[in-house]
N, C-alpha and C positions, 0 to 999 in steps of 0.2 A: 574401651580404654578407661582406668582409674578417672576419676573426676577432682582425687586430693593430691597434693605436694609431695613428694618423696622423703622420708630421712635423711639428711646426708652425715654419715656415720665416719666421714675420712677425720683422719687427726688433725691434717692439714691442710687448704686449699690449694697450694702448689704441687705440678706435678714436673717441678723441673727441680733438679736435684745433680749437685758440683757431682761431676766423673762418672751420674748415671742417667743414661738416655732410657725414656719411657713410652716405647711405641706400641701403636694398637694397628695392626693390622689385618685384613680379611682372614676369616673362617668359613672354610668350604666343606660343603658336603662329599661323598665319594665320590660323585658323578664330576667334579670339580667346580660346581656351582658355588658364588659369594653369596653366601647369605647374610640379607640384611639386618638391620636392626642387632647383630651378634658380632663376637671378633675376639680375637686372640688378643693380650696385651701382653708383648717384650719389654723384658727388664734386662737393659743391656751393660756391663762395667763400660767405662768408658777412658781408660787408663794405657793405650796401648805400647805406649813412649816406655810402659815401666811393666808389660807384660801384664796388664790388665789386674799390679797387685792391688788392694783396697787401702787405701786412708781412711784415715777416723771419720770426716767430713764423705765419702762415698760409703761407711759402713751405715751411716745415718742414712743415705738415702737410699739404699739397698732396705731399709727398716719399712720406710714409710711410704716405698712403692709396693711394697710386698699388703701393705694392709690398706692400699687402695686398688689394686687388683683383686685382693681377694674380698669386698666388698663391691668392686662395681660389678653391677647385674648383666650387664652385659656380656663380660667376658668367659668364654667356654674353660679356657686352658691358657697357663701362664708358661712364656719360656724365656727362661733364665741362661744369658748366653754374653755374652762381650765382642768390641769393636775387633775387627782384622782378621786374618787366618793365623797367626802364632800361638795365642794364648787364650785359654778360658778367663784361668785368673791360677796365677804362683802363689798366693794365699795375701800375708799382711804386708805393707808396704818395709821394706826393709831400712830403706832411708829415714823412715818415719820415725821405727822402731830403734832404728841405731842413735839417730839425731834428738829424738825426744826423751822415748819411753826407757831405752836403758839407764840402768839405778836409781830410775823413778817409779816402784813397785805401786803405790797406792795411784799414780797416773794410770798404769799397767791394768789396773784392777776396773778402772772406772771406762776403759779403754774395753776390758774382758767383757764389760756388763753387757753394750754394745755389739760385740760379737755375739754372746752367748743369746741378745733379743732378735739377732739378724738369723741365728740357725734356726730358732723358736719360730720366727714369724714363717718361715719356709716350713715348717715341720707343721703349722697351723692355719695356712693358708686354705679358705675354704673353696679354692680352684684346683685342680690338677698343675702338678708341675713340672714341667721337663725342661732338664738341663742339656740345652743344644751346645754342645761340646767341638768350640771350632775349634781349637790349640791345647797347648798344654793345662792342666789340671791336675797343679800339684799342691802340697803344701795344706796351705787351711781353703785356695782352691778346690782342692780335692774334696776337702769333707762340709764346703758347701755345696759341691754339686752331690755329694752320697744325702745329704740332706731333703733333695729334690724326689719326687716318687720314678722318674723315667730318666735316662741319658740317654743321649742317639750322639752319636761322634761319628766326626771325619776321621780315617784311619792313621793320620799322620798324628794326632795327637799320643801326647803321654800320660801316665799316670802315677802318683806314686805318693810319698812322705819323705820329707829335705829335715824335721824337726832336730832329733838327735844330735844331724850333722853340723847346726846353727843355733845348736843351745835351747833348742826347746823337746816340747814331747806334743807328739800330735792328737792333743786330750781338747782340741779345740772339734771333735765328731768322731776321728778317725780311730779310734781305740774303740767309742763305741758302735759305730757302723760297719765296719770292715769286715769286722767278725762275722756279722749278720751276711753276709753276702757274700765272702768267698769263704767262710770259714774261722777259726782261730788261728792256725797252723801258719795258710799264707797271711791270713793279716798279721802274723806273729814278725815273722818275714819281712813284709812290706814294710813296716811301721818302723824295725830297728835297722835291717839292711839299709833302707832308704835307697835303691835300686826301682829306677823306672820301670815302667811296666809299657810295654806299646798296647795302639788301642785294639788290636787283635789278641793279645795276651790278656786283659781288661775283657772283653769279650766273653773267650773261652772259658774264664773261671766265674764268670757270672756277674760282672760289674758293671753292665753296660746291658741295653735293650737292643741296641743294634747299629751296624758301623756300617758306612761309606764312605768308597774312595775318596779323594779329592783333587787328585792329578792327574792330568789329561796331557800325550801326549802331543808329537806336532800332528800327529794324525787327526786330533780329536778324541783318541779311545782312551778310556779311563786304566787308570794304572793305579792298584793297590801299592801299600808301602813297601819301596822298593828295600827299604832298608831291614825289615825282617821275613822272615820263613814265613809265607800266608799258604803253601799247598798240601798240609797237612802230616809233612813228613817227619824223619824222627832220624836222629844223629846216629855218629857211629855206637854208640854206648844203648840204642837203641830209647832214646827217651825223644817225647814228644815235644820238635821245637818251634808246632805253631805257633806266630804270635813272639820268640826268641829272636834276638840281634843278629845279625848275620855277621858273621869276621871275616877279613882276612881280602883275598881276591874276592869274595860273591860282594862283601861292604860295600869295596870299590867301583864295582859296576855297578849297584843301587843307589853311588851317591853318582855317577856320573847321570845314570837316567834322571832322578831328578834332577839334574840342573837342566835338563834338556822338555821337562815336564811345566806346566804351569797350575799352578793353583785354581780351582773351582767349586767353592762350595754349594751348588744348585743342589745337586744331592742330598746334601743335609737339611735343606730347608724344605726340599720335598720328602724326606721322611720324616722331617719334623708336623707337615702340612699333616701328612698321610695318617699321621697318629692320632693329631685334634680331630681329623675327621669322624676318625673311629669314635674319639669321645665325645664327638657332637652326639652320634646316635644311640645315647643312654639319657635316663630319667636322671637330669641332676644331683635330685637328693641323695638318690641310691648310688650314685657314682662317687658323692664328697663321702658319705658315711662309709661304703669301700675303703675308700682312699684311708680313711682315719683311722677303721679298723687295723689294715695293714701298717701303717703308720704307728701306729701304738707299741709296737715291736720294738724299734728304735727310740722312740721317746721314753719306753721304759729303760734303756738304758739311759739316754741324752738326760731327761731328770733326773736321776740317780748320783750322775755324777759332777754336773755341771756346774755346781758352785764350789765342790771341791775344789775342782781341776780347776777353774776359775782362781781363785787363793791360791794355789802353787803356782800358775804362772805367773802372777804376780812377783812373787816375791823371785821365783826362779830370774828375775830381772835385775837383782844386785850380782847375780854370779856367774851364770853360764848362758843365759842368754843375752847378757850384758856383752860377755866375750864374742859368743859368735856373731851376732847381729853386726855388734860394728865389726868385725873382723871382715865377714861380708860387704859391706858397706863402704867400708876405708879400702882396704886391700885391692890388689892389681887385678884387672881382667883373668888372670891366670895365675892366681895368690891369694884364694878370699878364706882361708879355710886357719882356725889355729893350727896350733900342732899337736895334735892330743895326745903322744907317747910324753911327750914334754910336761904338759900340764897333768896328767894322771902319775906322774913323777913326782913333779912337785906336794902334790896334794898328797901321796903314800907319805910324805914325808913332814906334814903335816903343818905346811905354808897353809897362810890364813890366807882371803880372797883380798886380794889389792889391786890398784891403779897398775902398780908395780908386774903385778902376778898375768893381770891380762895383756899389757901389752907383751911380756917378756915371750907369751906364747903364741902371740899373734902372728899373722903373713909380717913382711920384710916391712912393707908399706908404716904398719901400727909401731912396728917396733925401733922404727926413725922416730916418729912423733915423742915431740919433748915434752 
């Protein structure tokens, strides 16, 4: 055993951090042995009231757990994952963003910087990372878990880009990651449709390391998502609808099974277990310079663009993401959207952006407010 004192190289001495829980839990070999002295450290959102989305005050701590994991010596592999079974993380907090940051661009920017050190510190963490995917993961969710080297999901979750549809563009990873992994074509798709993906469709096109169920029913036996096409088959049109929504009658009887199923994420946490294991049995160094190697991919884009796309959301904050944000935010459970035939009207016509302009296009809710 050494005879001198260790470095301590963290930025900060706390490892408690508002909306983010920071647990170190056993790392087992195959055999399922804990091995001592070693351990996995979870980095968990902690927001589940609001869908696990980040605030300013959780993107800080998301920063500063990422570079205490990936400096303590201990830890094999980091997994990046959130409180409940609903949600990974929906991306920024919307509340935040309607109530603070819209028509505050240089707040917006200093807000971005923060984002932009929180995808950085994951893209440079000298641990393995895997994004254990209990819920949804959409939004700048989405392109913090593509930021991660591994995702393993329960199959109920979703995937996708909400950007376009709430006044932003998804230049916060997803423009440059998406590409890298399914392609140009569907991230072309993905990013402007803004059309969920289930975690079997996520799967199939190469998004994802590997899925399981997480509904069992009163039997006990696990039941894949009832709600899409998991057996491989292919519609009348002859196109492949693994992984696709189900309509109609089949909908109906996958939403009744579910209500009769109950939630179990065990699955997920043993093939999250199953993977550190696999990483336990590699020579560390060879395994982080892997990682970094492959990683470089992505961060050649993520560099390239990042302080760009940075400065346009910014300023995108006096206009259209001023609009949707709150429109989101204010508007009815079933009203949060403007009206964009409305507002791409006005604007042909060459209306300037006002107080006036946004609410006139807003749900019913914005356009009472005096």
């Amino acid at each position: 055993m050494p005879n001198f004192e260790l470095h301590d190289h963290d930025l900060v001495e706390t490892s408690t951090f508002e909306g983010v829980r920071v647990e170190h839990r056993p790392v087992r070999n195959r055999q399922g042995k804990v091995i001592e002295g070693l351990r996995n450290t979870w980095i968990l959102l902690d927001n589940p009231g609001q869908l696990n989305s980040y605030t300013t005050a959780m993107v800080k701590g998301v920063i500063l757990a990422f570079r205490a994991a990936s400096n303590d010596r201990k830890t094999v592999a980091v997994v990046f994952s959130a409180v409940g079974d609903r949600a990974f993380c929906t991306g920024g907090n919307t509340k935040e963003y309607a109530e603070y940051y819209a028509g505050r661009p240089e707040e917006y920017a200093q807000y971005m910087r923060l984002f932009n050190d929180m995808v950085t510190g994951i893209l440079t963490c000298d641990k393995p990372v895997i994004c254990r995917v209990n819920g949804m993961r959409v939004g700048g969710g989405q392109e913090i878990g593509m930021a991660c080297d591994y995702s393993i999901a329960q199959d109920n979750a979703r995937f996708g880009q909400a950007g376009p549809r709430h006044g932003s563009a998804p230049d916060g990873g997803s423009t440059d990651f998406l590409p890298l992994y399914v392609g140009v074509e569907h991230a072309m798709y993905s990013c402007t449709a803004c059309e969920l993906w289930s975690a079997h469709k996520a799967h199939r096109m190469g998004l994802l390391t590997s899925i399981v169920p997480s509904l069992k029913d009163a039997e006990g036996r696990w039941v894949p998502n009832p709600l899409v096409w998991t057996d491989g088959s292919v519609d009348e049109y002859g196109r492949l609808r693994h992984g696709e929504a189900k309509t109609g009658a089949d909908l109906d009887a996958g939403k009744a099974l579910m209500k009769r199923c109950t939630s179990d994420l065990s699955l997920l946490d043993a093939e999250v277990d199953a993977l550190t294991s696999k990483l336990l049995d590699t020579f560390p160094g060879c395994l982080t310079k892997t990682i970094a190697s492959i990683r470089a991919h992505k961060r050649a884009h993520w560099d390239k663009n990042r302080e760009a796309n940075r400065a346009w959301l910014a300023l995108n904050m006096m206009t259209e993401a001023n609009s949707g944000f709150r429109a989101f935010n204010d508007g009815d459970k079933d009203d949060r959207e403007i009206d964009f035939a409305a507002l791409r009207v006005r604007l042909s016509l060459g209306d300037k952006w006002s107080e006036e302009l946004i609410r006139s296009v807003g749900p019913a809710a914005m356009r009472r407010q005096t």
